[in-house]
N, CA, C, O and CB atoms as a CASP TS submission, in Angstrom:
PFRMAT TS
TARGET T0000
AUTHOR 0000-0000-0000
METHOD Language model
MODEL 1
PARENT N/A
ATOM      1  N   UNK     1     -16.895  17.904 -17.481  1.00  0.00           N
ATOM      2  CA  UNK     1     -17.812  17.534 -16.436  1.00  0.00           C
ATOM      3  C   UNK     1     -17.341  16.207 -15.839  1.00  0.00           C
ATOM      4  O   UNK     1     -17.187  15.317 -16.676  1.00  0.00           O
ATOM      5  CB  UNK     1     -19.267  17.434 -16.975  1.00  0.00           C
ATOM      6  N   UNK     2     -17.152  15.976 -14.920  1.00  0.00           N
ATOM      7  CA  UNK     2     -17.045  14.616 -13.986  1.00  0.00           C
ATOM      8  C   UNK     2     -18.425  14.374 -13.295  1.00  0.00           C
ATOM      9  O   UNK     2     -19.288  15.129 -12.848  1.00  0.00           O
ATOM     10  CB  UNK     2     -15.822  14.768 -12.721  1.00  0.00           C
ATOM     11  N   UNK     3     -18.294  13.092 -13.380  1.00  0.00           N
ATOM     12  CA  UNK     3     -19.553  12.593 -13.117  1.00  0.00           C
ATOM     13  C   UNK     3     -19.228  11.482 -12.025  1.00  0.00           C
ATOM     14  O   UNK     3     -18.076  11.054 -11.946  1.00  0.00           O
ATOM     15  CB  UNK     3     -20.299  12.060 -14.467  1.00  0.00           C
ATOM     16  N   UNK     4     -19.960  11.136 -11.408  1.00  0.00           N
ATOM     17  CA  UNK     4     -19.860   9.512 -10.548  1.00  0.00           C
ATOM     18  C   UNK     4     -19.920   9.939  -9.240  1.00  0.00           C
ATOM     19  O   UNK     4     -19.897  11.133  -8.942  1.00  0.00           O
ATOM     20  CB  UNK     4     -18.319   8.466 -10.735  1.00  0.00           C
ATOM     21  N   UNK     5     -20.009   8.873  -8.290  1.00  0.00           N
ATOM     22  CA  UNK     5     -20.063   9.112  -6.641  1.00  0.00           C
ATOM     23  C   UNK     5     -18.914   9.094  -5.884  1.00  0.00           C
ATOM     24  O   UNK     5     -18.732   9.076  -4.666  1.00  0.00           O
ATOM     25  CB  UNK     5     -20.839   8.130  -5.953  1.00  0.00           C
ATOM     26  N   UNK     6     -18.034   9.104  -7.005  1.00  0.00           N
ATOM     27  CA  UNK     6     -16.629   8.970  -6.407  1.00  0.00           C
ATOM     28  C   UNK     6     -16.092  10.250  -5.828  1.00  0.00           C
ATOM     29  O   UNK     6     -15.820  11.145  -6.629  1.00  0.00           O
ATOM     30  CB  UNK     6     -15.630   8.489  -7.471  1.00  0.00           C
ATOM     31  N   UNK     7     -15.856  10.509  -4.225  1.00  0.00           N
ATOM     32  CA  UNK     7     -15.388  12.087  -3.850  1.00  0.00           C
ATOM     33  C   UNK     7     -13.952  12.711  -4.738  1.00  0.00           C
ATOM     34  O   UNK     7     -13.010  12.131  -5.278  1.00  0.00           O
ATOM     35  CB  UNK     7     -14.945  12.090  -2.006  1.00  0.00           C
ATOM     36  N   UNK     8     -14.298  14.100  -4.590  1.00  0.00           N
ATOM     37  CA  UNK     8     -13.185  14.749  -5.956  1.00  0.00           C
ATOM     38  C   UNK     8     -11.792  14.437  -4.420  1.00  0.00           C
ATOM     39  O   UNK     8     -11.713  14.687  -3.217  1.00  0.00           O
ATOM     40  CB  UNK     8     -13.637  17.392  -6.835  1.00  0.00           C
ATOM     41  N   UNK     9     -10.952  13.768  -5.494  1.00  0.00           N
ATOM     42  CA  UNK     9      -9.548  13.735  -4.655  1.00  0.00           C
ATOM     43  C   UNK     9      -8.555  15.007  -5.273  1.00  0.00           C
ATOM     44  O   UNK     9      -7.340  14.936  -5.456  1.00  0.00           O
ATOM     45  CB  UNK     9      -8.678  12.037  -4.904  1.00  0.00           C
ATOM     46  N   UNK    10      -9.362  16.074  -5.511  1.00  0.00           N
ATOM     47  CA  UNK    10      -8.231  17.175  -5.920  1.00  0.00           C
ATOM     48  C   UNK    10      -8.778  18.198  -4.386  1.00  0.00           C
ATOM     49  O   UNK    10      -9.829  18.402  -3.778  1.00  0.00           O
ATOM     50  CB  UNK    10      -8.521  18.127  -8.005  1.00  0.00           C
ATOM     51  N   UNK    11      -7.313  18.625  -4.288  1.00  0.00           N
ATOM     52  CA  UNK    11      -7.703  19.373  -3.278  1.00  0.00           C
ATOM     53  C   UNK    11      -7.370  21.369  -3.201  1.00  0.00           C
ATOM     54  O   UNK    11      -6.565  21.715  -4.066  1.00  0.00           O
ATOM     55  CB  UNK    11      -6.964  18.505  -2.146  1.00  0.00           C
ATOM     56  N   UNK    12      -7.748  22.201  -2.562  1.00  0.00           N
ATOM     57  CA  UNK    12      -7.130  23.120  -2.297  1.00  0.00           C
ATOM     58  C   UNK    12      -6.094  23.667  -2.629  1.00  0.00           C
ATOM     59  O   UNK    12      -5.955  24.747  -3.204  1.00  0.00           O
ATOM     60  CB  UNK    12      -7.076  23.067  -1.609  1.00  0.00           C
ATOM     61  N   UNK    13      -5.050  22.679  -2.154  1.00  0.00           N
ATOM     62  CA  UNK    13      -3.397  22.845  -1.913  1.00  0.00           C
ATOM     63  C   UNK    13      -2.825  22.615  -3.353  1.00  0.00           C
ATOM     64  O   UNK    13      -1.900  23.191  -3.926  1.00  0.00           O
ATOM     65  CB  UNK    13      -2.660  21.596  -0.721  1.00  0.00           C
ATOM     66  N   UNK    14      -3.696  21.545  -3.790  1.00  0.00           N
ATOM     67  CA  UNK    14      -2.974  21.262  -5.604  1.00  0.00           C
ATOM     68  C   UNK    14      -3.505  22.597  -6.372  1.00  0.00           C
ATOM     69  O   UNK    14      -2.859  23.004  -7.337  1.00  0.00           O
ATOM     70  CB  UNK    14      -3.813  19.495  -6.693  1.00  0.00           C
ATOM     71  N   UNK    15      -4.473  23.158  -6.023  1.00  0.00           N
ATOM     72  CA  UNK    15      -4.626  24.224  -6.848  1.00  0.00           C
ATOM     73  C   UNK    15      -4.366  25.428  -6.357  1.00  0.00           C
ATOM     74  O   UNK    15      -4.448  26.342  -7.178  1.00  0.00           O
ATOM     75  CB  UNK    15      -5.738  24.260  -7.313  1.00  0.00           C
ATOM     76  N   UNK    16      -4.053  25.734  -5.180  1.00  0.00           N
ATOM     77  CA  UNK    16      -2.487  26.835  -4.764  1.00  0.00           C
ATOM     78  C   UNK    16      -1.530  26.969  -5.719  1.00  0.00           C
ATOM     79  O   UNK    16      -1.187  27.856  -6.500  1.00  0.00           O
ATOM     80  CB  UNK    16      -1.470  26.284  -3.518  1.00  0.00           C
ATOM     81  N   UNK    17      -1.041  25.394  -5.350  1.00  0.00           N
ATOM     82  CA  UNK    17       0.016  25.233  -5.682  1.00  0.00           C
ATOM     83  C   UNK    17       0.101  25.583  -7.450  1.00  0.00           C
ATOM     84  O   UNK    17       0.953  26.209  -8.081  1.00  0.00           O
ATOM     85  CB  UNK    17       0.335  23.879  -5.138  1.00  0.00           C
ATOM     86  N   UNK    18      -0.939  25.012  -7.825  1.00  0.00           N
ATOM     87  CA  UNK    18      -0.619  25.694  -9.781  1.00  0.00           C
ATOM     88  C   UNK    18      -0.814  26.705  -9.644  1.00  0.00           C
ATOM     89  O   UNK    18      -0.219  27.353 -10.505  1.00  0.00           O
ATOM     90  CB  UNK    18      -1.538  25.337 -11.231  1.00  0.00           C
ATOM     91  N   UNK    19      -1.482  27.431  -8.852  1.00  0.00           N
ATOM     92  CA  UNK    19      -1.900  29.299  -9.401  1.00  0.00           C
ATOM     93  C   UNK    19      -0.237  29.618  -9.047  1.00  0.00           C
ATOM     94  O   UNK    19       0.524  30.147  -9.858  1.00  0.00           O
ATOM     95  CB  UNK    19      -3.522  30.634  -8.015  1.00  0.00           C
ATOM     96  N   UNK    20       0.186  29.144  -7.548  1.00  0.00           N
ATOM     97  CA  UNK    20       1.922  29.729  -8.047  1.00  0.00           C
ATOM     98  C   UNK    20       2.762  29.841  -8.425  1.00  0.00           C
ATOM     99  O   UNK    20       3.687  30.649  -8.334  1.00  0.00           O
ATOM    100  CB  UNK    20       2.551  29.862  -7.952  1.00  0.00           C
ATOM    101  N   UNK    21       2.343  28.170  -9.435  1.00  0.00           N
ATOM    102  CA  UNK    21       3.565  28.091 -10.680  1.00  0.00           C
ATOM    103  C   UNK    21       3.024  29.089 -12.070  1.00  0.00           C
ATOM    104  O   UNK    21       3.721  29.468 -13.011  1.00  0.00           O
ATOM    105  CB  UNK    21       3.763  26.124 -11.321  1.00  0.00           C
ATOM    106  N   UNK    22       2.046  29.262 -11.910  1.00  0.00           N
ATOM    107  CA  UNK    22       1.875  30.237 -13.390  1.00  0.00           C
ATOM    108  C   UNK    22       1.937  31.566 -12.796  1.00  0.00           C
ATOM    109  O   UNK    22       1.736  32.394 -13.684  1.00  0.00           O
ATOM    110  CB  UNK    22       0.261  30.066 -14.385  1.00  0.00           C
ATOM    111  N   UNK    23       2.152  32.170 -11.547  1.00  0.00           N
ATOM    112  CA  UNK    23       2.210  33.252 -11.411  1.00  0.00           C
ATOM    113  C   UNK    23       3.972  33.714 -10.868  1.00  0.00           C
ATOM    114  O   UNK    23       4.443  34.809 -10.562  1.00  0.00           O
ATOM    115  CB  UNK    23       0.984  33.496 -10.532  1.00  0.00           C
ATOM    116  N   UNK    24       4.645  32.220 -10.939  1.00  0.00           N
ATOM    117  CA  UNK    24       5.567  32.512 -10.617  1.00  0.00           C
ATOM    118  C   UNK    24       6.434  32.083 -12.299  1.00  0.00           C
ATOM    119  O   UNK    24       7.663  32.043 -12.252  1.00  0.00           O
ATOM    120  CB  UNK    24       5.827  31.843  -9.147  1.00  0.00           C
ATOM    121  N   UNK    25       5.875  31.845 -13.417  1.00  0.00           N
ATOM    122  CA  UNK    25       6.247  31.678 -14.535  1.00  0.00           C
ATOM    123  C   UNK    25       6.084  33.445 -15.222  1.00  0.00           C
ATOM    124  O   UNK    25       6.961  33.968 -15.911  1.00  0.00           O
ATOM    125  CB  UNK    25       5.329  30.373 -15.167  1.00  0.00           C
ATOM    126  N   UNK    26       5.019  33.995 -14.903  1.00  0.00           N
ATOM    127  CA  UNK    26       4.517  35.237 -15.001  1.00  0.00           C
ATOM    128  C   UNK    26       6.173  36.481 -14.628  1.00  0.00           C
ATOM    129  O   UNK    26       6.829  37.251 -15.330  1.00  0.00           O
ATOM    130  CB  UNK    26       2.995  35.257 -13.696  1.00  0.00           C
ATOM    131  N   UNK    27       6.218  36.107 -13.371  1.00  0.00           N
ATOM    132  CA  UNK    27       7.352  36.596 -12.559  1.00  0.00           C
ATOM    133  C   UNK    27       8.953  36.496 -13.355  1.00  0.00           C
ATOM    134  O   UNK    27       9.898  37.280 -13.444  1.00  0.00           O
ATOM    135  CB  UNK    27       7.309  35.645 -11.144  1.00  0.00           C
ATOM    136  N   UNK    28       8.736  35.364 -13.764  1.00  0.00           N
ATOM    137  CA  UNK    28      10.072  34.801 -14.019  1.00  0.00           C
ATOM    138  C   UNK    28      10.756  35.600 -15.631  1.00  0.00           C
ATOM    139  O   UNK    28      11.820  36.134 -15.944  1.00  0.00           O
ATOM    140  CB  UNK    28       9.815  32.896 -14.138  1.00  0.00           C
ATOM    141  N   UNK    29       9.081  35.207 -16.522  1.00  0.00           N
ATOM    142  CA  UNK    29       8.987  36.011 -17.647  1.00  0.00           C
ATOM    143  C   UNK    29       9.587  37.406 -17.961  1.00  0.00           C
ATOM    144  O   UNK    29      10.050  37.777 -19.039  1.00  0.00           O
ATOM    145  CB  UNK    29       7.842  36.124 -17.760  1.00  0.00           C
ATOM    146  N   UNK    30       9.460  38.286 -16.504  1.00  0.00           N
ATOM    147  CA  UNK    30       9.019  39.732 -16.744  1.00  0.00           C
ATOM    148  C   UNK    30      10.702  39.701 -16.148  1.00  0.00           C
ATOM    149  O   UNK    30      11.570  40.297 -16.784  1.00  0.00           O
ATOM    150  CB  UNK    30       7.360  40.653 -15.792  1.00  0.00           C
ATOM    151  N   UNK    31      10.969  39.090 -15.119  1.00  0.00           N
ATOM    152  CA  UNK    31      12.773  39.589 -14.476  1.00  0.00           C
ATOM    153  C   UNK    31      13.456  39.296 -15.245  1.00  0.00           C
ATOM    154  O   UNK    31      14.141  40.157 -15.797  1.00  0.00           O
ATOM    155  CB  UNK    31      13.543  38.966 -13.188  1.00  0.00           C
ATOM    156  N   UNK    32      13.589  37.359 -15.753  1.00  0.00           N
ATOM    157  CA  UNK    32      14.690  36.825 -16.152  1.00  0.00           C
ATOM    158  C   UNK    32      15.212  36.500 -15.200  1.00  0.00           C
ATOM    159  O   UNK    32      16.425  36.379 -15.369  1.00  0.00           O
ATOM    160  CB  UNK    32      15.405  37.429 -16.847  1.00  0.00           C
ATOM    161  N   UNK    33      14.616  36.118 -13.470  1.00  0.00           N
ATOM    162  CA  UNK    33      15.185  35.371 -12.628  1.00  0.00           C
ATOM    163  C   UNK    33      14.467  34.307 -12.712  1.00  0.00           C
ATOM    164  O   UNK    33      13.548  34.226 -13.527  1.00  0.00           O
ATOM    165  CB  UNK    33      15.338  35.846 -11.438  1.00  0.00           C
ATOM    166  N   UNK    34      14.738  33.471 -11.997  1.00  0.00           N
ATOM    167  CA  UNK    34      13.925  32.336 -11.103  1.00  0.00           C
ATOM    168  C   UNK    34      13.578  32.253  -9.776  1.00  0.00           C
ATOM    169  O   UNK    34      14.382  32.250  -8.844  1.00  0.00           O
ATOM    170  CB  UNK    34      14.486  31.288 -11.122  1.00  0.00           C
ATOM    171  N   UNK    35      12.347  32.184  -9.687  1.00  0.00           N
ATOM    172  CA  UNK    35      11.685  32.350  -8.557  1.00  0.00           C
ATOM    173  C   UNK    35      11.152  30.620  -8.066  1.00  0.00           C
ATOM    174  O   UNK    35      10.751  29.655  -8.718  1.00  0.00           O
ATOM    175  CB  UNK    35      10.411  33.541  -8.899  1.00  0.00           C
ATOM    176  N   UNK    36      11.391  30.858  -6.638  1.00  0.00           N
ATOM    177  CA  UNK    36      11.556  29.922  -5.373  1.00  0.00           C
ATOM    178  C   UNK    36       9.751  29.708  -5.143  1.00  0.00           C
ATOM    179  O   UNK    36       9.019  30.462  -4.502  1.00  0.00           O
ATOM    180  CB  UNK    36      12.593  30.856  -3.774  1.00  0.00           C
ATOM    181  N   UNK    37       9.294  28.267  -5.990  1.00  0.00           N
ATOM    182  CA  UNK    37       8.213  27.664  -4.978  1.00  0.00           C
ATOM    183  C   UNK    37       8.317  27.516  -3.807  1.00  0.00           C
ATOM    184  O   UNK    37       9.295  26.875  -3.421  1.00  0.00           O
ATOM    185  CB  UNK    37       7.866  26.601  -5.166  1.00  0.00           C
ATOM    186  N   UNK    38       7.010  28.240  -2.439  1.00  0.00           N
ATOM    187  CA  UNK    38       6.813  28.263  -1.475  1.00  0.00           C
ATOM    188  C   UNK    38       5.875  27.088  -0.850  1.00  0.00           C
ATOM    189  O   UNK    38       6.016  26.404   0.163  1.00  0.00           O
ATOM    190  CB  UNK    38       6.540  29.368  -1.412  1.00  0.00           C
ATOM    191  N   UNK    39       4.975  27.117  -1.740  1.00  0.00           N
ATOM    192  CA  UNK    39       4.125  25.928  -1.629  1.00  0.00           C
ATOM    193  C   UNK    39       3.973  24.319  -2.038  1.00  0.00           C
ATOM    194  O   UNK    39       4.624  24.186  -3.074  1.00  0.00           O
ATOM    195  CB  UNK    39       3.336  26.335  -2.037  1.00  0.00           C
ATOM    196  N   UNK    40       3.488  23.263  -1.722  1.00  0.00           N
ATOM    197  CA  UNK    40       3.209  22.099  -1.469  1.00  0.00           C
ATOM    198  C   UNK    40       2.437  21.072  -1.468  1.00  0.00           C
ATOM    199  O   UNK    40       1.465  21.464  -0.823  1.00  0.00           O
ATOM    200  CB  UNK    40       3.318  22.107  -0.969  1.00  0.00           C
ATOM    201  N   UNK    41       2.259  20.095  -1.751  1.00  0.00           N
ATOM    202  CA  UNK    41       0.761  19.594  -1.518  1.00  0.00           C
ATOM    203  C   UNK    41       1.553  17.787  -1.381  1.00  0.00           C
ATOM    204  O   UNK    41       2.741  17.478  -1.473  1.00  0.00           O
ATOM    205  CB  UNK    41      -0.723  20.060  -3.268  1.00  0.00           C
ATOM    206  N   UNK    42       0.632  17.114  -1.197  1.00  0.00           N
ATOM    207  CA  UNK    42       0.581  15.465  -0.750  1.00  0.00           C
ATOM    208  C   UNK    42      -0.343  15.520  -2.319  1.00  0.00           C
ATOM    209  O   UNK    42      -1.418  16.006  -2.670  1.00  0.00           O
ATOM    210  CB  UNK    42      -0.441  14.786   1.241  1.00  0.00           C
ATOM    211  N   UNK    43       0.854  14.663  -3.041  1.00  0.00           N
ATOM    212  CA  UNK    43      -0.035  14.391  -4.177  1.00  0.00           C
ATOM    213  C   UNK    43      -1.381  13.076  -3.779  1.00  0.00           C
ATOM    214  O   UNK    43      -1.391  12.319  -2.808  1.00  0.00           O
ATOM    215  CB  UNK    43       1.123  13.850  -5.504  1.00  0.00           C
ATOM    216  N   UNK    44      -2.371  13.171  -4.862  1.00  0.00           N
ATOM    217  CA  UNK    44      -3.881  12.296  -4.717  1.00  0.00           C
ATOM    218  C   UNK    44      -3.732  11.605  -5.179  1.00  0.00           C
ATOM    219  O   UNK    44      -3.010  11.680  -6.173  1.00  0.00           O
ATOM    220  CB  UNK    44      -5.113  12.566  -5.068  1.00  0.00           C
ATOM    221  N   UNK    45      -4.396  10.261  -4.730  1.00  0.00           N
ATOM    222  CA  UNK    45      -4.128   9.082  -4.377  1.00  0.00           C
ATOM    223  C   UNK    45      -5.044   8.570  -5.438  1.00  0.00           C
ATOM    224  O   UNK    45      -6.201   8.639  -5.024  1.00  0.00           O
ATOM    225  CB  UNK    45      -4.315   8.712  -2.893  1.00  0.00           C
ATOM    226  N   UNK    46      -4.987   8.167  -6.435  1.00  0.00           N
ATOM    227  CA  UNK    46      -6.223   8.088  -7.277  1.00  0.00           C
ATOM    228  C   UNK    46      -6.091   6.353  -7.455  1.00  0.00           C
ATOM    229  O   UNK    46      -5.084   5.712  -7.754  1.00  0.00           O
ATOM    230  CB  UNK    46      -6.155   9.175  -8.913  1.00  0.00           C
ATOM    231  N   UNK    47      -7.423   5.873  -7.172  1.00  0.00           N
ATOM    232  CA  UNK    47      -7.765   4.628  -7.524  1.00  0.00           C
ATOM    233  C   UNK    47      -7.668   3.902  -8.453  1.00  0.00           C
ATOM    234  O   UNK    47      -8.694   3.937  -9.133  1.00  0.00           O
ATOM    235  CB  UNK    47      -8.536   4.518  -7.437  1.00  0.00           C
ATOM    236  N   UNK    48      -6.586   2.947  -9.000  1.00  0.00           N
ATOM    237  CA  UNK    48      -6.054   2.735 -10.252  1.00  0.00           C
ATOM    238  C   UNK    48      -7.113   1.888 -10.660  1.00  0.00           C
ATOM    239  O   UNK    48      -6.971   1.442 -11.798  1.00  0.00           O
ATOM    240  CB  UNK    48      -4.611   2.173 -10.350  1.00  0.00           C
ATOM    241  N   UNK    49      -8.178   1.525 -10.027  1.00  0.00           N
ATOM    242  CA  UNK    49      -9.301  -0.040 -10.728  1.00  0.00           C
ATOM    243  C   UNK    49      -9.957   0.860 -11.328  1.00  0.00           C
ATOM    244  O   UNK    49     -10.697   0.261 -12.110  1.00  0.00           O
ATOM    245  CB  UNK    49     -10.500  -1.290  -9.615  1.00  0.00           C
ATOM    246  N   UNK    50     -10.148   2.165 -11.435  1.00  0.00           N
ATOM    247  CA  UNK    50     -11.005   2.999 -12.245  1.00  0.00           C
ATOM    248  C   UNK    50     -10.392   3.756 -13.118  1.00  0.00           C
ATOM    249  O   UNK    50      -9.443   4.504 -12.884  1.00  0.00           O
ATOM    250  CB  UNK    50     -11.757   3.789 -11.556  1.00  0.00           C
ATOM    251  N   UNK    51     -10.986   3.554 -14.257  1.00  0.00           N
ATOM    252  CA  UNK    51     -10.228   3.918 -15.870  1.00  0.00           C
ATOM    253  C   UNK    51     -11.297   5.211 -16.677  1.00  0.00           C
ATOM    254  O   UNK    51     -11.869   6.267 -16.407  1.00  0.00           O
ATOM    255  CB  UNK    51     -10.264   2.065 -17.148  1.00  0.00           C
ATOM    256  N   UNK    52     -11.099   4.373 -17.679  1.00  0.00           N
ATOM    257  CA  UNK    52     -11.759   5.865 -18.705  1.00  0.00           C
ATOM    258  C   UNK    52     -13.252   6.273 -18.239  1.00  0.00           C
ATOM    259  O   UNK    52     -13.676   7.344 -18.671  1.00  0.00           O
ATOM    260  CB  UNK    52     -11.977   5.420 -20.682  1.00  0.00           C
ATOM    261  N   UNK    53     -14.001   5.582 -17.475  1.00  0.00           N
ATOM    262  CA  UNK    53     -15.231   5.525 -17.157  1.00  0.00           C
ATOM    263  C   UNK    53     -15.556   6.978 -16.202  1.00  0.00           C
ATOM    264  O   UNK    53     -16.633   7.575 -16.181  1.00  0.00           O
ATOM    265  CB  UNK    53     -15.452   4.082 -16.441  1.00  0.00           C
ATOM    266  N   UNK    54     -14.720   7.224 -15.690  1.00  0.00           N
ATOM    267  CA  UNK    54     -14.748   8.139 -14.249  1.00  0.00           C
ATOM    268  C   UNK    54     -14.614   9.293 -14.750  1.00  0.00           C
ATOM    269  O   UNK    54     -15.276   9.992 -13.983  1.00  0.00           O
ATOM    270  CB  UNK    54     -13.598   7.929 -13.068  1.00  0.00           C
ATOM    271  N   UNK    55     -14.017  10.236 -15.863  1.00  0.00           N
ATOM    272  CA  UNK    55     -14.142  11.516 -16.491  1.00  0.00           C
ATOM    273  C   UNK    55     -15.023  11.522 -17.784  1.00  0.00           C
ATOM    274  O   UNK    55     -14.316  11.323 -18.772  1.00  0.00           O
ATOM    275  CB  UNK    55     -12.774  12.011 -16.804  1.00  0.00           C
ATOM    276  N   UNK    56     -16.207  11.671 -18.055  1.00  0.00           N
ATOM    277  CA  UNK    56     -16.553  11.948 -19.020  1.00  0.00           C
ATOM    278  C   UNK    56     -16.682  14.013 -19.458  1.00  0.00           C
ATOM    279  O   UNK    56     -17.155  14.830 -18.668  1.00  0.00           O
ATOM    280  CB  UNK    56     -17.770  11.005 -18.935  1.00  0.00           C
ATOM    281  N   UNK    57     -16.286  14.260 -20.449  1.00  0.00           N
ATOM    282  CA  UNK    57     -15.802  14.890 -21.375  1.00  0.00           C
ATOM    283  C   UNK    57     -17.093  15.644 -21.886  1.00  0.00           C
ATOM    284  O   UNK    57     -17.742  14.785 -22.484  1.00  0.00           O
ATOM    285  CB  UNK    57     -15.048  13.998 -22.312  1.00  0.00           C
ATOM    286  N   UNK    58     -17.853  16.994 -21.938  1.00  0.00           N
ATOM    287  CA  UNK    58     -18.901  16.995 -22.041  1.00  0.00           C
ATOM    288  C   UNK    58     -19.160  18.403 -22.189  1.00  0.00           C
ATOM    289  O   UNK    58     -20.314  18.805 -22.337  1.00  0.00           O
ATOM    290  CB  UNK    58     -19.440  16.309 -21.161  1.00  0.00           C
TER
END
């Protein structure tokens, strides 16, 4: 659970982007090729003055 008023800096695109590395690990598993990430993202910018306080665990 995350908690606080702080807006979620995860976006969309970061979680594209993992569903196509495990579906392209999936892929890779079953050929024995390697398969070409298509997708991208602008990694998040996360506010370094905020520490253990901002994820609580729950």
């Amino acid at each position: 659970m995350v908690r606080g008023t702080r807006p979620n800096e995860l976006t969309l695109d970061i979680a594209r982007h993992g569903l196509e590395i495990m579906l392209a690990a999936e892929e890779t598993s079953l050929t024995g090729q390697a398969v070409e990430l298509k997708t991208s993202f602008t990694p998040a910018k996360f506010d370094k003055a905020v520490r253990d306080g901002a994820l609580i665990h729950g």
